[in-house]
N, C-alpha and C positions, 0 to 999 in steps of 0.2 A: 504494500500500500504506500502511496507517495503521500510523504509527509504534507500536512493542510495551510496552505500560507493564503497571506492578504489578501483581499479582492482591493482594495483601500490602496491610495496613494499615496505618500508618506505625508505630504502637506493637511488633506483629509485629516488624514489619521490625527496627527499631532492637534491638529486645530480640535477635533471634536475631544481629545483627553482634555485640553484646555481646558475647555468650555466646561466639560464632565464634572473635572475635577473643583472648579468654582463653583458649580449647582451644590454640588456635594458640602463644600465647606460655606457654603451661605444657610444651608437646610441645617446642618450641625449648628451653627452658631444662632441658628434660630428656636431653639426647640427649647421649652422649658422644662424647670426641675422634673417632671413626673412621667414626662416625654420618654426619658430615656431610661427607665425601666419598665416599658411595655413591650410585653412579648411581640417576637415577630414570626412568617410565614416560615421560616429556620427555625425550628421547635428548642436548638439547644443553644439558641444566642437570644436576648432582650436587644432591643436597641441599642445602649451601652456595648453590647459585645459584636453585635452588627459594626458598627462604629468603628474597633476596636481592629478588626479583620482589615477593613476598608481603610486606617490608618499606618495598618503593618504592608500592607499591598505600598502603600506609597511611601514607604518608607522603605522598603526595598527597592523601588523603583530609584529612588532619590541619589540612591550611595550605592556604590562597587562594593561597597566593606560587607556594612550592611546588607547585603543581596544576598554577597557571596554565604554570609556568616547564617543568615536563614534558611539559604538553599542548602548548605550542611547539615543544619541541626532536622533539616525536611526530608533527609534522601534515605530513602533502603534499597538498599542491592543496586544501588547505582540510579534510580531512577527518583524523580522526587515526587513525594509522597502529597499530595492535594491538601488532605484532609487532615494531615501531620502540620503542614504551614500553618494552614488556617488557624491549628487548635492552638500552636505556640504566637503566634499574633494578636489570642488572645488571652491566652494565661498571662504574657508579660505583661498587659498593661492590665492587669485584673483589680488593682487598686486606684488606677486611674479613675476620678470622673468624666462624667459624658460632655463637661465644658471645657477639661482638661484638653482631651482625645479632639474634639472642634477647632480647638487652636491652633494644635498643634498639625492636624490636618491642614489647613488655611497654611499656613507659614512652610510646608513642605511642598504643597503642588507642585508648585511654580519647580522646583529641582526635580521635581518626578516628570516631569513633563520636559525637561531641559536633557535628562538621565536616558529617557529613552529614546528624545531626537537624536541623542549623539550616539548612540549605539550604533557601533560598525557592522558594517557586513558582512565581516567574517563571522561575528557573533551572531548574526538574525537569522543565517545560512544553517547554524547548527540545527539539530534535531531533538527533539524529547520525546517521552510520551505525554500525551494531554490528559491521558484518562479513559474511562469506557466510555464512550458515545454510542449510542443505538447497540449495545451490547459487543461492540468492538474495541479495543484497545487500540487508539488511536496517536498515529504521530503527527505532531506539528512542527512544525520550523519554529522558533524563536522568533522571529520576524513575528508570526500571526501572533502570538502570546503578546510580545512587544506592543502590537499595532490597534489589534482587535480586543483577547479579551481582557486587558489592562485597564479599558475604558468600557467594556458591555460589563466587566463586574461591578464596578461601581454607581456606572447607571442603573443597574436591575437592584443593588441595593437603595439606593436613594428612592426607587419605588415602592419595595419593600418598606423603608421607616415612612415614606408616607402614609404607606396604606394602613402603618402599623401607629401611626399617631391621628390618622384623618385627616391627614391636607389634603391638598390638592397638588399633584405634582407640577413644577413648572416645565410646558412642555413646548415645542418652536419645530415648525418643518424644517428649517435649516441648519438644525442638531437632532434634536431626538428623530427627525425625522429619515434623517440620513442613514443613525447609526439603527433604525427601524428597517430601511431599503436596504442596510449589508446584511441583516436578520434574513430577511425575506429571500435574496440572492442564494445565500450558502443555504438555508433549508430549500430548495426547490435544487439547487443542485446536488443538495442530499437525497431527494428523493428520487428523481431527473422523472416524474410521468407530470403528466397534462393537467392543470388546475387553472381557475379562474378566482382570483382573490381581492375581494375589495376590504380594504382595513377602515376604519373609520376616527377620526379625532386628530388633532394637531398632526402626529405623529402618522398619519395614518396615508394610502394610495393606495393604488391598482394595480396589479399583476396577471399578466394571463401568460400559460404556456399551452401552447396549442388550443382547440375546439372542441376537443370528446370529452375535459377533463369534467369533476365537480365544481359546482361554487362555494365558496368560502365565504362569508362578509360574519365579522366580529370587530370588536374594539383592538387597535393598533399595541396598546398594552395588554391586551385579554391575550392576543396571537402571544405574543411575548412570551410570557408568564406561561401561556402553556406549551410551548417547544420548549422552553424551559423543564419542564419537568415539575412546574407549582401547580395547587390545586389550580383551575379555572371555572368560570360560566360554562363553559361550555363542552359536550361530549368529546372525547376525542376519536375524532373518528381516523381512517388509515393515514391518509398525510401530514394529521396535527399529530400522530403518534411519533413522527421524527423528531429526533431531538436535534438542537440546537446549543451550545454552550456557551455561557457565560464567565 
């Protein structure tokens, strides 16, 4: 299997972590005391620990040291461990508060976003495994991880503490909507048959691949959330059963 890289341009790419990652640290510095101990759609993080995860991601991103010293403490048998990362991302800051962990997000972006423009090629070229997708072990290039989901992780959590405090997310075709169109792209060439999909809201457009397919029409974040692998509105039926990663 050929490892999974970009659909994304590097200028794309970087402009939408930008952006990402501002949405992200404006929503954290907004939230009050009670905010961030509600549970979220991640049954074994509260907001604070959502948070938490989504501070250690950037903070990997930010520093060579730092990366290097998490992808270590993350690896077994050579390969790094997903779920291993996350969990030490958030034992470390387990005494942190959630205005603490917003600051300190806020003040790092901008190097996370500086960290992975300047990643070389020689490093984006590399390979890993990403993890199981659609029940395959799947490889990516470093480049995708770098480009894509560096910034679909923290967007899908910024949806997550919204939907986990009751905002309303701040949503724009010219971001969410974009990083909604490389969603849409890689799951249709995940699945490669015939569909017709209208999404609906900010975020949302139209997709068809050939004539014979089914129609699709759901909310632009409902698609999301559920290639995703989160509960949704809606059945899944053969094509929303494809997953997507985050």
């Amino acid at each position: 299997m050929k490892p999974r890289t970009s659909a994304l341009d590097r200028r794309t790419a970087m402009r939408l972590a930008a952006t990402e990652y501002e949405r992200c640290g404006v929503l954290m510095q907004s939230l009050d005391r009670d905010s961030w101990s509600e549970p979220t759609i991640c049954p074994q993080w509260d907001v604070r620990q959502m948070a938490a995860h989504m501070l250690g991601m950037v903070e990997m991103a930010a520093s060579i040291r730092e990366g290097g010293r998490q992808r270590r403490a993350a690896t077994v048998r050579g390969d790094l461990d997903i779920d291993r990362l996350t969990a030490l991302q958030v034992s470390e800051r387990s005494t942190w508060s959630g205005p603490e962990i917003g600051r300190r997000f806020a003040a790092r972006a901008p190097k996370a976003v500086r960290g992975r423009r300047m990643t070389p090629g020689f490093i984006r070229r590399r390979t890993m495994i990403g993890g199981v997708i659609n029940g395959v072990e799947e490889p990516w290039t470093l480049g995708y991880l770098i480009d894509v989901i560096l910034t679909r992780d923290p967007w899908m959590h910024r949806l997550d503490i919204c939907d986990a405090v009751n905002l309303t997310p701040q949503l724009s075709a010219d971001h969410d909507g974009v990083i909604v169109a490389d969603v849409v792209s890689e799951w249709a060439d995940r699945h490669g048959k015939e569909f017709s999909l209208h999404l609906t809201g900010p975020a949302g457009g139209t997709w068809t691949a050939g004539t014979a397919g089914p129609r699709v029409e759901l909310d632009a974040i409902d698609f999301c959330r559920v290639i995703s692998k989160r509960p949704g509105p809606v059945d899944l039926t053969e094509l929303l059963s494809t997953e997507v990663p985050y």
